[in-house]
C-alpha positions in Angstrom: 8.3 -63.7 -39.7 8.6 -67.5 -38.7 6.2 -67.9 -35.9 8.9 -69.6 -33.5 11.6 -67.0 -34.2 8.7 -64.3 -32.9 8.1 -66.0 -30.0 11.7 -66.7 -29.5 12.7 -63.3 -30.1 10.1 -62.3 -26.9 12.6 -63.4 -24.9 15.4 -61.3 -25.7 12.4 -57.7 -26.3 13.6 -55.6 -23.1 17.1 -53.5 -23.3 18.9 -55.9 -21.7 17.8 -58.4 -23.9 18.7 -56.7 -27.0 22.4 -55.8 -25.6 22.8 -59.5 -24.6 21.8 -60.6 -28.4 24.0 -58.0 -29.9 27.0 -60.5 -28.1 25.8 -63.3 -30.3 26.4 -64.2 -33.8 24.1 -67.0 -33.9 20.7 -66.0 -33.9 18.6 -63.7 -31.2 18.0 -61.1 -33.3 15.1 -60.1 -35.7 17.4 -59.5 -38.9 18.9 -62.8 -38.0 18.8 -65.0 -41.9 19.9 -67.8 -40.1 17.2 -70.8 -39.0 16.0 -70.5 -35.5 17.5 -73.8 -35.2 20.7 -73.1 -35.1 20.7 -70.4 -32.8 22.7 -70.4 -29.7 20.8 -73.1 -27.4 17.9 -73.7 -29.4 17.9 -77.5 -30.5 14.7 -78.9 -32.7 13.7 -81.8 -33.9 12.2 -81.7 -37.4 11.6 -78.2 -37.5 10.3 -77.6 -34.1 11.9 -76.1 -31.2 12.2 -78.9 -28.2 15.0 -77.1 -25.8 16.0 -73.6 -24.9 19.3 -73.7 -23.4 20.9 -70.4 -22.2 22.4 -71.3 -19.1 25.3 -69.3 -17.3 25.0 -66.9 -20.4 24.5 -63.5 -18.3 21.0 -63.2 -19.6 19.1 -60.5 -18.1 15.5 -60.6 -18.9 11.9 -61.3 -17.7 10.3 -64.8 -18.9 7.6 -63.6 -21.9 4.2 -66.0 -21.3 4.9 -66.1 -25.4 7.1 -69.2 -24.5 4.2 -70.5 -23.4 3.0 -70.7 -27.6 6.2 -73.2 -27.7 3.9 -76.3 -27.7 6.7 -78.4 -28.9 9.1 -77.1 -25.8 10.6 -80.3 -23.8 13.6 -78.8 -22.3 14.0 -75.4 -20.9 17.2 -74.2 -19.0 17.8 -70.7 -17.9 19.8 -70.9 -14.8 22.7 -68.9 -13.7 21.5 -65.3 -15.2 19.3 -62.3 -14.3 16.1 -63.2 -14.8 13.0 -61.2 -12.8 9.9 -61.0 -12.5 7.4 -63.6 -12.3 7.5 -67.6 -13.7 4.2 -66.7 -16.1 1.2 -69.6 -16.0 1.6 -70.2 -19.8 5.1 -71.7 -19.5 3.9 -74.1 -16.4 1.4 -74.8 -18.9 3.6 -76.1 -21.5 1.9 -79.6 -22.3 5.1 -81.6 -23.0 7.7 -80.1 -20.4 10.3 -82.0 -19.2 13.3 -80.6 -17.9 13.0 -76.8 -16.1 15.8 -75.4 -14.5 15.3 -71.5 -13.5 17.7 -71.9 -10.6 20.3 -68.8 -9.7 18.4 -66.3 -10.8 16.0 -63.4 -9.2 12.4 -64.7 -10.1 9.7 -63.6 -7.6 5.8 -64.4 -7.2 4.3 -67.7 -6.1 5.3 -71.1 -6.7 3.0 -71.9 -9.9 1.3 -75.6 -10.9 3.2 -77.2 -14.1 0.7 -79.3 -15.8 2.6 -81.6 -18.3 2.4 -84.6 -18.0 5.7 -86.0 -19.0 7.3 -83.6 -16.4 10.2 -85.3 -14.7 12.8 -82.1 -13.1 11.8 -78.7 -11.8 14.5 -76.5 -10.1 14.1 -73.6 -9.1 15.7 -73.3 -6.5 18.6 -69.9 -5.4 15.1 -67.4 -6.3 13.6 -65.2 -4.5 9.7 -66.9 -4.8 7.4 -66.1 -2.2 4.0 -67.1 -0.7 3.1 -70.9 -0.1 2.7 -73.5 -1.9 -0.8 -74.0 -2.8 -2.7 -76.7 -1.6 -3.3 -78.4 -4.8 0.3 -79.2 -5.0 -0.4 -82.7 -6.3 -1.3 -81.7 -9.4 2.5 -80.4 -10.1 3.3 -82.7 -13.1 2.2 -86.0 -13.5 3.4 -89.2 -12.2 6.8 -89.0 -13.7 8.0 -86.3 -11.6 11.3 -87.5 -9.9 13.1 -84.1 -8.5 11.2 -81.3 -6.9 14.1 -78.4 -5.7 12.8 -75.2 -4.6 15.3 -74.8 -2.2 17.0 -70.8 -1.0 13.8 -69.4 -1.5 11.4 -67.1 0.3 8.3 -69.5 0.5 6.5 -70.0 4.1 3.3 -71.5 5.3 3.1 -74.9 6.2 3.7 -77.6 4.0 0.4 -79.1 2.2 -0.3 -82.5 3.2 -0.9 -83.3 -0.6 2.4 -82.9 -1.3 2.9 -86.5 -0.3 0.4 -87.2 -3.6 2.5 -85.6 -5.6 4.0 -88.0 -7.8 4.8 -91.8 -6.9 7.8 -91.6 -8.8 9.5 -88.8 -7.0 13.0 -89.4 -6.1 14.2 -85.8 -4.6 12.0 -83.4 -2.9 14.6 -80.3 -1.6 12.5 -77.3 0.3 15.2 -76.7 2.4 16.1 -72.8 3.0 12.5 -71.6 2.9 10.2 -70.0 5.7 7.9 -73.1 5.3 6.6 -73.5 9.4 3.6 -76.1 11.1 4.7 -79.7 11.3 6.3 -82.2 9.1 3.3 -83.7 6.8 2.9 -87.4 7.5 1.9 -88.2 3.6 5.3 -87.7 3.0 6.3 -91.2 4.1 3.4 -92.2 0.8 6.2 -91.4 -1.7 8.1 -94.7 -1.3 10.5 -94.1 -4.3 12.0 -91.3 -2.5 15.5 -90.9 -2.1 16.5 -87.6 -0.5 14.3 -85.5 1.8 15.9 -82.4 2.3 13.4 -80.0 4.9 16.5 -78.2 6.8 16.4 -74.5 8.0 13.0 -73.7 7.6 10.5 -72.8 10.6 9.1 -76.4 11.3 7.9 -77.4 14.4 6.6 -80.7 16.4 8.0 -83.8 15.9 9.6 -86.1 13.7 7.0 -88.2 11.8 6.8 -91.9 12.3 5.7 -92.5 8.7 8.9 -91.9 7.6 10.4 -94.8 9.0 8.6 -96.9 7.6 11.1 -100.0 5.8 9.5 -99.4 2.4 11.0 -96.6 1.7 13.8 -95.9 -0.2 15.7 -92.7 1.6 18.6 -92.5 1.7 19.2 -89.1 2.9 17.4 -87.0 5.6 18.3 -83.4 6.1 16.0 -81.9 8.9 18.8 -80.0 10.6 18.0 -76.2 11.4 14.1 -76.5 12.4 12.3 -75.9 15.9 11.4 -79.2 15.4 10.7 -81.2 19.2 10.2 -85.2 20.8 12.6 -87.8 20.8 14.5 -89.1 17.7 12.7 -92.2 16.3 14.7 -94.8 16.7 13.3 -96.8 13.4 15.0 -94.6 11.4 17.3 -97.7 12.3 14.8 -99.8 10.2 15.1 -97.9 6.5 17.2 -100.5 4.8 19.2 -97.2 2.6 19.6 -94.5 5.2 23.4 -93.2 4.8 22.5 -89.5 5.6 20.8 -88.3 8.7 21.0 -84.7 9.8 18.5 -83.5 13.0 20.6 -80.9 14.9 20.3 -77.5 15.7 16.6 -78.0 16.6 14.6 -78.8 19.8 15.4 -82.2 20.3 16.3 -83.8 23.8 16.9 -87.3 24.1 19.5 -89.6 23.1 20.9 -91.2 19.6 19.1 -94.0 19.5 22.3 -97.0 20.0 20.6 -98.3 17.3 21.1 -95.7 14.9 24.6 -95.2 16.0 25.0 -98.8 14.8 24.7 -97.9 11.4 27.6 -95.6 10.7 25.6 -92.7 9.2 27.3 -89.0 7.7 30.5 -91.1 7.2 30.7 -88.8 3.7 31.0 -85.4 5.4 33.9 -86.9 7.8 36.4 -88.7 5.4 38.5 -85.3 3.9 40.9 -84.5 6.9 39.7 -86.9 9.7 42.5 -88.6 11.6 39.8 -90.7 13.6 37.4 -93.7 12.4 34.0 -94.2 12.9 33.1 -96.1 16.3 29.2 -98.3 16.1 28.9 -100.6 13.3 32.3 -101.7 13.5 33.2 -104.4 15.6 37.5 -103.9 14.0 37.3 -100.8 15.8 39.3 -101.4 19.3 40.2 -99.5 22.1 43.9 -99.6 21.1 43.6 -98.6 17.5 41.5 -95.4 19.2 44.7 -94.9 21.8 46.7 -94.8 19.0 45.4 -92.4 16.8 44.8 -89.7 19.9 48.2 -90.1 21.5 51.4 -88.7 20.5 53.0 -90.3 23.3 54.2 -86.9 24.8 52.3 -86.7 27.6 50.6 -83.4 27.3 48.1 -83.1 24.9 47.2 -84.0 21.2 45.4 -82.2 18.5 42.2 -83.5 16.8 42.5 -82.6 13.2 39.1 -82.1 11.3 39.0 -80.5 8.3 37.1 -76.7 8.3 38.8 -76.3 12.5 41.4 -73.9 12.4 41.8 -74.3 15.8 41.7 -78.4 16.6 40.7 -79.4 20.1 43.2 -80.1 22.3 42.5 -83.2 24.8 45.1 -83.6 27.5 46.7 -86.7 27.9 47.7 -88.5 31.1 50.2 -91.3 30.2 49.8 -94.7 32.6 51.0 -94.2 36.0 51.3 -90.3 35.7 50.8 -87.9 38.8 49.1 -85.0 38.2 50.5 -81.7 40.3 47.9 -80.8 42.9 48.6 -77.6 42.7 47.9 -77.5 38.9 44.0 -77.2 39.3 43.4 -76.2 36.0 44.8 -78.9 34.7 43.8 -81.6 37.1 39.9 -80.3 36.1 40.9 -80.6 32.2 42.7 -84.1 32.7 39.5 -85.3 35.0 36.9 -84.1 32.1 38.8 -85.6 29.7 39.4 -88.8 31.5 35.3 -88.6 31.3 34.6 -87.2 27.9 34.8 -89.7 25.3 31.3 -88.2 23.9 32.8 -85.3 22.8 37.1 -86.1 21.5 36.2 -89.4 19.9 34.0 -89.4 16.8 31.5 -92.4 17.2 28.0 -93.2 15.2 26.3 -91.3 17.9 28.0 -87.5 17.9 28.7 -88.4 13.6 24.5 -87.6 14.1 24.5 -84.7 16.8 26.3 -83.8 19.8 24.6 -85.3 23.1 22.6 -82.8 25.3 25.2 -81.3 27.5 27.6 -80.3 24.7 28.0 -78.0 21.7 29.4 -78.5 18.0 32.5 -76.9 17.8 32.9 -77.8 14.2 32.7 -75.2 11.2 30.2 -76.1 8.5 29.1 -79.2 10.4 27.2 -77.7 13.4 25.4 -79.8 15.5 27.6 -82.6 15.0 31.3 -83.9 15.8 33.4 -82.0 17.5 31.7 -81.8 20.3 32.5 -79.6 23.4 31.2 -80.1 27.0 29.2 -77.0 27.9 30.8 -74.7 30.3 29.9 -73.8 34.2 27.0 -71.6 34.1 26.0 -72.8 30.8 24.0 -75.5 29.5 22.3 -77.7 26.5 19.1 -79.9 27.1 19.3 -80.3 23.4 21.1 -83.0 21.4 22.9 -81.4 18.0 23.2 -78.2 19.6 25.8 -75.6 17.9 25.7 -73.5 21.2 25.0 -73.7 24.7 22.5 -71.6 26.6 23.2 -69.1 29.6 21.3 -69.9 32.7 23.3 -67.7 35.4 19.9 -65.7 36.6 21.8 -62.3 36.5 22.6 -62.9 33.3 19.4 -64.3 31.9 17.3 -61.6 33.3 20.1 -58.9 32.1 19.1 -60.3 28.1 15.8 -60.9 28.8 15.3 -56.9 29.9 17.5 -56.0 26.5 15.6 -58.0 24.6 12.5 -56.7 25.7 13.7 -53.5 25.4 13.6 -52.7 28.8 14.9 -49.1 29.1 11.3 -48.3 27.4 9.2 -49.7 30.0 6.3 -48.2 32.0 7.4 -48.5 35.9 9.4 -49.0 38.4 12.2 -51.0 36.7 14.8 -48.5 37.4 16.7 -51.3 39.2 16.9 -53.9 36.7 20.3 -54.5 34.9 22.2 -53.1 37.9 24.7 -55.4 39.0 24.9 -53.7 42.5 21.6 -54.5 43.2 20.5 -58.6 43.5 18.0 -59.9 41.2 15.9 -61.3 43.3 15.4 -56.7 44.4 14.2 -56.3 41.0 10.3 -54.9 40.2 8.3 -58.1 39.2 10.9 -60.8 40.0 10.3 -62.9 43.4 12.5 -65.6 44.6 12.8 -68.0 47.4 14.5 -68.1 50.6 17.8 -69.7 48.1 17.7 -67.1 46.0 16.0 -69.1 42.8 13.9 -67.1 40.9 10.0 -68.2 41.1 8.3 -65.6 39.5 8.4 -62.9 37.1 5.5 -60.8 37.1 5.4 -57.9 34.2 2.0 -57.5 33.0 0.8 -54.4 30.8 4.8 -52.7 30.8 5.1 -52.0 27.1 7.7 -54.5 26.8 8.5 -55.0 23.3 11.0 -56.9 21.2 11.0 -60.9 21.6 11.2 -63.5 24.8 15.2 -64.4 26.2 14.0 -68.6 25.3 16.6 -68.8 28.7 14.2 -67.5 30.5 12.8 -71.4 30.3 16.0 -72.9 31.7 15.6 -70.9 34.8 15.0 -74.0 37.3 12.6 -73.0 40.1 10.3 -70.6 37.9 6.7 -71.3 38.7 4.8 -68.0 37.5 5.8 -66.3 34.3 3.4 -63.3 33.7 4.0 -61.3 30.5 0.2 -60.5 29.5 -0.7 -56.9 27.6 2.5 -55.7 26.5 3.9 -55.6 22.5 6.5 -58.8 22.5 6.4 -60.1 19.3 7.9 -63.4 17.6 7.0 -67.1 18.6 6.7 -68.3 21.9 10.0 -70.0 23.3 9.8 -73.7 23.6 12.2 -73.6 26.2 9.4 -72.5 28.1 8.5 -76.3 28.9 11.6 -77.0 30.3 10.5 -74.7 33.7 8.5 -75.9 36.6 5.6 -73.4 35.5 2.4 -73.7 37.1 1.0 -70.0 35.6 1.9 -69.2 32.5 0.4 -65.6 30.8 1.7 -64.7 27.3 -1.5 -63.4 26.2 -1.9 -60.0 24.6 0.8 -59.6 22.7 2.0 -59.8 19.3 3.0 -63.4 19.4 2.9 -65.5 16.2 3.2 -68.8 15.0 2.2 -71.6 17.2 2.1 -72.6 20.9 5.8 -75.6 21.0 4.4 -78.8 21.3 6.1 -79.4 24.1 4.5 -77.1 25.7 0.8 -77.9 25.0 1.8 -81.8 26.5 3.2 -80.2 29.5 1.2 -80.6 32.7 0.3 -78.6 35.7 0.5 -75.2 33.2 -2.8 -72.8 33.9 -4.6 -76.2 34.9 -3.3 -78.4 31.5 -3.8 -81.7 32.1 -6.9 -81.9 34.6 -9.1 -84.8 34.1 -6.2 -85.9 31.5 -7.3 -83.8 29.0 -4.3 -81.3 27.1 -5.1 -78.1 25.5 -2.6 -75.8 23.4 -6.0 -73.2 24.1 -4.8 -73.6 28.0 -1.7 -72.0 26.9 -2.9 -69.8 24.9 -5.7 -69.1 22.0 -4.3 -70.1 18.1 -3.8 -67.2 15.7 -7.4 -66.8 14.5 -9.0 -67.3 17.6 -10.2 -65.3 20.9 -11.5 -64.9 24.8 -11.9 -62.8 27.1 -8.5 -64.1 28.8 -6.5 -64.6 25.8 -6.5 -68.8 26.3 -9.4 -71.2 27.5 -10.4 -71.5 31.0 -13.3 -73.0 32.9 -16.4 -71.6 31.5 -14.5 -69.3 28.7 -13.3 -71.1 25.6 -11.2 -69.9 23.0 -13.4 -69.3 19.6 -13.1 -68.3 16.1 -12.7 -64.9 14.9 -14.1 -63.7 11.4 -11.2 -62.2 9.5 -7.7 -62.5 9.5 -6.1 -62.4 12.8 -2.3 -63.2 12.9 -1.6 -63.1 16.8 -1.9 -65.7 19.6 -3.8 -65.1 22.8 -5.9 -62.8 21.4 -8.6 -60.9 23.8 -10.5 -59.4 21.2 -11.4 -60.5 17.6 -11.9 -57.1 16.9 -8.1 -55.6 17.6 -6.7 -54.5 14.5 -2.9 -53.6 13.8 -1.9 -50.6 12.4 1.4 -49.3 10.6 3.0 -48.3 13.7 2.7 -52.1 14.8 0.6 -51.2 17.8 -2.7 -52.6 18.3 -5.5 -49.3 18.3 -6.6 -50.4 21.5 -3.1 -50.2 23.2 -2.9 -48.1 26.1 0.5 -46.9 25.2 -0.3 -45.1 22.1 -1.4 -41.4 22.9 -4.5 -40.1 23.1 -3.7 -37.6 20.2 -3.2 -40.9 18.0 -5.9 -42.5 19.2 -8.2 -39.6 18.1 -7.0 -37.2 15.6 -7.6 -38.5 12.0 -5.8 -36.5 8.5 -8.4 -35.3 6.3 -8.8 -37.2 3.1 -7.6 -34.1 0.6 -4.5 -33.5 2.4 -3.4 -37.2 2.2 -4.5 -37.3 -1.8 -2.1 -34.1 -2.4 0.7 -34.7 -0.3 0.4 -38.7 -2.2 0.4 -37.1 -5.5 3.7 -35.0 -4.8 5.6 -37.8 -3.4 4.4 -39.7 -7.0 5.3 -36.8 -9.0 8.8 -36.5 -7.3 9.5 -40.3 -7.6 8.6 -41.0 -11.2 11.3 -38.0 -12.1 13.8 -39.8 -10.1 13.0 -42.9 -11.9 13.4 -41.4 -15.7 16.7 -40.1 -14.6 18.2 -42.4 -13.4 16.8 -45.6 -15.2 19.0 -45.9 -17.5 21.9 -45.3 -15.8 20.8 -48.3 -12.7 19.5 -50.6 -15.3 23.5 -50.7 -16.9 25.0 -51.2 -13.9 22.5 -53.5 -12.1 23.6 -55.7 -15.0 27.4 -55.4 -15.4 27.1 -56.0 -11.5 24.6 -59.3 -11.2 28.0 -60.9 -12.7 30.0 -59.5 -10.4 29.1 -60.1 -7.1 25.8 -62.4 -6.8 23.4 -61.8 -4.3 22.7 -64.4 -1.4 20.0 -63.3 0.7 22.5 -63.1 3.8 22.6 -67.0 3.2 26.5 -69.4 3.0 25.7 -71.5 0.0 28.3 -74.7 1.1 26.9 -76.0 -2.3 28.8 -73.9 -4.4 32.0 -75.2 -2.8 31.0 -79.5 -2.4 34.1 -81.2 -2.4 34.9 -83.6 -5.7 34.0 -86.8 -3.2 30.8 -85.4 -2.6 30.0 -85.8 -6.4 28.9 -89.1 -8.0 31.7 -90.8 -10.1 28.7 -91.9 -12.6 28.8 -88.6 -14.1 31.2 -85.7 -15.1 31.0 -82.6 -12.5 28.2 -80.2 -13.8 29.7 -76.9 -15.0 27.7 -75.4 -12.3 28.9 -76.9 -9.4 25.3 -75.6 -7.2 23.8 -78.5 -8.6 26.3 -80.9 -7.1 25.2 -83.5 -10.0 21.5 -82.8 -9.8 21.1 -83.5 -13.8 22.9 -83.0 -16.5 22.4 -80.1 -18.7 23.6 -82.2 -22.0 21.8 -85.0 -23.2 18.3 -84.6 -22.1 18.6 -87.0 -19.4 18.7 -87.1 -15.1 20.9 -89.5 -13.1 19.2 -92.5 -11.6 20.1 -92.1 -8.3 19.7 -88.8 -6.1 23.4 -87.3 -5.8 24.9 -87.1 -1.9 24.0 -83.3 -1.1 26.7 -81.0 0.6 24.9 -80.5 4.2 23.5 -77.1 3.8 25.2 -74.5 6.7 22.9 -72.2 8.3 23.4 -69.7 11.2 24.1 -71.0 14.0 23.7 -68.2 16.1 19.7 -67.5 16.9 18.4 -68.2 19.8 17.5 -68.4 17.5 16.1 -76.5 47.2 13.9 -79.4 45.4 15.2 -80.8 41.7 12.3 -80.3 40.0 13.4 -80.1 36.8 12.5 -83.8 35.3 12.4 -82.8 32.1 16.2 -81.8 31.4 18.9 -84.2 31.6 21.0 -82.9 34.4 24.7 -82.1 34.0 27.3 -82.3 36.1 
């Protein structure tokens, strides 16, 4: 047999495989007389095979490291099918790969290191690939790499500072929909040819980066929406001579748009379809009158802000010259007085076309963050600007989540009273307030709370002491923390992962941060990997290295291990029976062995039967990880004229499947959605902007 139809022919070894190349009359199969050349998506040159091309086909399969043996392989595209398992090494190896486009299908593993050379587009993004990128991500391709897309993938970890060595000639780099956490790598702002940084809903934290400001380089679109990421917007992102795109919101950033940036007229693209109302900043034709005319119907009552996606526009009353409002229409003297006031959220300007001012939520659909924007509520409140929601602080109320949360009705003491509405908050166990009735301190050490931190708890304005120590909470630590006048802070022995916000570690005054002008994170609390006897660094006790992997922050003990229950050993809530009885050895083997034995029949019987049906219904109903894909539905003016739509409209122009070549210019993305719904008598509250 030919050697290129064998290794061909791995592809297509698995049942699946052979049902999928019964459906094709050209080629696949081994009785096949026919040249592997001119077989369904095979094209060669002289004899040898240069591009596999079975995208969209329904192709359920595993990729054979045979393909690898394809020396003469430029171009392979398998998006849009089943395809499982693993991307093997040999095919990353392929010494004269171009194009690679696995996207849309159900790969797993790690991310692997393609070596050739001449590599110019990998995408494979819409997997399910796991792990982190390894560190050596520079030596992905050579210097002719120009897209990177990975996005809608299950890859964490921070990002490796060497990705900003990966190629000089990069254009897009897309990691967006990822777990990636830690801080936005500087290097980044080393790849000067790059167009489109998209970074948005991943777990990234800290602040925004100053080298990518710099005027050298060429973005043109910035998508860090959906992060935890903290500071002040730069205003030089003013400076980069082809910014049209900038997306920050729905992270932790307080602040202002910069006047400068709202100069500039950015995210014009995602308002044109169905927007009544022009772009204020950066146009000096803009007038007053021209805004009066588009907002008023001359009726007198209200008028209706049409923007495409809102089923329900927002309605801005109107008071026509000389009008008297009804005194006895409160209500509506309160909504004519906002309005009157309230430009920032009815009139779409260069400012809110970037994110809603602190203060306000998006009440847009599919463009959180940003225009419209909706004052907060009484009771309610948004230090952030691009918020999509705005945060609780009624103390009741905040306390009543934070014990739910923490899953209070499993606590050890005398917190009978909590949650009762009869009974004032400032009576509950733990909680002390002063003489106004402001909470100060919340004191619940060692109470087997569990669950996660209420981040409100942060917004509550007068809190000094917050004392959680010894109990099970789990997640990160709230970075709405910093915004309380806290002077004792104890989160230590938990469960808490990640990192200690920013924010928090530059905050003075908190367990003794900022004597001497020196600020510690470790006065917060020790990093994952690290111990003391108190869980963070005091005087004369600092937080030090522990051998091993240890996951937690404010760790007491380096020698605390987790076990399958998800309580630490050394937790005085487990019993003493689980503390101290162990299962012999030969009962575990044999009670193993029959659960083996049962499974594997299951599996023969029913194998056949699932692995039919699992591929009649990949077609049918795709699977997306609990994810809204607003790529799969981009608007025609959202796709470059240049080039004819892309029969798979997820790429949104990305590159052409025919031809063998890429576009010159990175394509305008569709801003990716994301869920919107996590949360995630002295003014001493400096840090907030205050709202009236």
């Amino acid at each position: 047999m030919d050697k290129q139809k064998e290794l061909l022919l791995t592809l297509v070894s698995n049942t699946d495989g052979e049902d999928w190349s019964q459906q094709h009359d050209s080629g696949w199969r081994a009785d096949a007389t026919s040249d592997v050349c001119y077989w369904d998506g095979i094209r060669c040159d002289s004899g040898a095979v240069y591009e596999i091309n079975l995208e969209n086909t329904e192709l359920a399969t595993t990729i054979p490291k045979q393909l690898g043996e394809l020396s003469s392989l430029t171009h392979l595209y398998l998006a849009n099918n089943a395809l499982e398992g693993e991307i093997p090494n040999e095919v990353a190896k392929l010494p004269k790969l171009v194009q690679i486009d696995l996207s849309t299908n159900e790969l797993t593993g790690d991310f692997p290191i393609f070596t050739s050379p001449d590599l110019q587009v990998i995408n494979l993004s819409h997997n399910k690939l796991s792990g982190e990128l390894p560190t050596n991500t520079e030596n992905t391709g050579g210097d002719k790499l120009e897209i990177l897309d990975i996005k809608y993938n299950r890859i964490g970890g921070p990002i490796p500072d060497t990705i900003g060595k990966i190629s000089s000639s990069l254009k897009e780099l897309d990691l967006s929909n990822n777990k990636f956490d830690g801080s936005i790598p500087s290097s980044l702002g080393n790849l000067l040819k790059l167009e489109g940084l998209f970074l948005s809903n991943n777990k990234l934290d800290g602040e925004i980066p100053a080298s990518l400001t710099r005027t050298s380089l060429a973005l043109s679109q910035i998508f860090l929406h959906g992060n935890e990421l903290s500071g002040t917007l730069p205003v030089a992102f003013a400076d980069l001579p082809n910014l049209k795109n900038l997306f920050i919101d729905d992270n932790k950033i307080t602040g202002t748009v910069p006047e400068d940036l709202c100069a500039l007229g950015l995210n014009e693209i995602f308002f044109q379809a169905g927007e009544l109302i022009s772009v204020q900043g950066g146009d000096d034709k803009f007038e007053e009158e021209d805004a009066m005319d588009l907002n008023n119907d001359k009726s007198g009552n209200s008028v209706n802000i049409a923007v495409e996606g809102i089923d329900n526009p927002v309605e801005v009353p109107v008071v026509q010259e000389g009008e008297v409002v009804d005194g006895e229409d409160e209500e509506r003297k309160r909504r004519v007085a906002e309005a009157e006031d309230d430009t920032q959220g009815t009139l779409r300007d260069g400012c809110n076309s970037i994110a809603c001012p602190a203060g306000y939520r998006s009440i847009g659909i599919g463009k959180n963050g940003v225009f419209p924007c909706e004052k907060c509520h009484h009771q309610y409140l948004n230090p952030y600007i691009g918020a999509s929601s705005c945060l609780l602080i009624n103390q009741f109320e905040v306390m009543a989540n934070f014990y739910i949360l923490a899953d209070g009705k499993n606590w050890v003491g005398d917190y009978g009273n909590w949650h009762r509405k009869d009974i004032p908050v400032c009576s509950w166990e733990g909680i002390s307030c002063n003489k106004e009735g402001d909470i100060v301190s919340i004191v619940l050490p060692n109470s087997n709370l569990d669950g996660t931190i209420y981040p409100n708890v942060g917004l509550l304005r007068h809190l000094e002491v917050l004392d959680l120590s010894d109990n099970s909470l789990k997640g990160e630590v709230p970075a709405e923390l910093h915004f309380a006048p806290l002077e004792k802070l104890d989160l230590t022995g938990n469960m808490l992962e990640g990192f200690v916000p920013p924010t928090l570690c530059e905050k003075g005054g908190v367990n003794g941060n900022g004597e001497g002008g020196e600020f510690s994170c470790d006065r917060i609390m020790c990093a994952a990997g690290e111990s003391s006897a108190t869980g963070r660094a005091e005087k004369g006790g600092a937080c030090t290295k522990c051998p091993g992997k240890h996951t937690y922050l404010g760790s007491k003990d380096c020698g605390t291990s987790i076990t399958t229950s998800g309580m630490s050993e050394s937790s005085p809530f487990r019993s003493s029976a689980e503390n101290t009885h162990e299962v012999p050895n030969n009962v575990i083997i044999t009670v193993a062995s029959a659960l083996v034995a049962l499974v594997m029949v299951g599996v023969v019987v029913m194998l056949a039967r699932f692995h039919k049906k699992k591929r009649d219904d990949k077609f049918l109903d795709m699977k997306d990880d609990g994810f809204t894909d607003p790529e799969s539905e981009v608007p025609s003016v959202y796709i470059s004229n240049s080039m004819p739509p892309p029969s798979d409209t997820i790429k949104s122009g990305t590159f052409p499947v025919e031809g063998g070549t890429f576009p010159v210019s990175v394509q305008v993305k569709a801003k990716n959605a994301w869920n919107s719904g996590k949360q995630t008598t002295k003014e001493v509250w400096l840090d907030v902007p205050k709202i009236n």
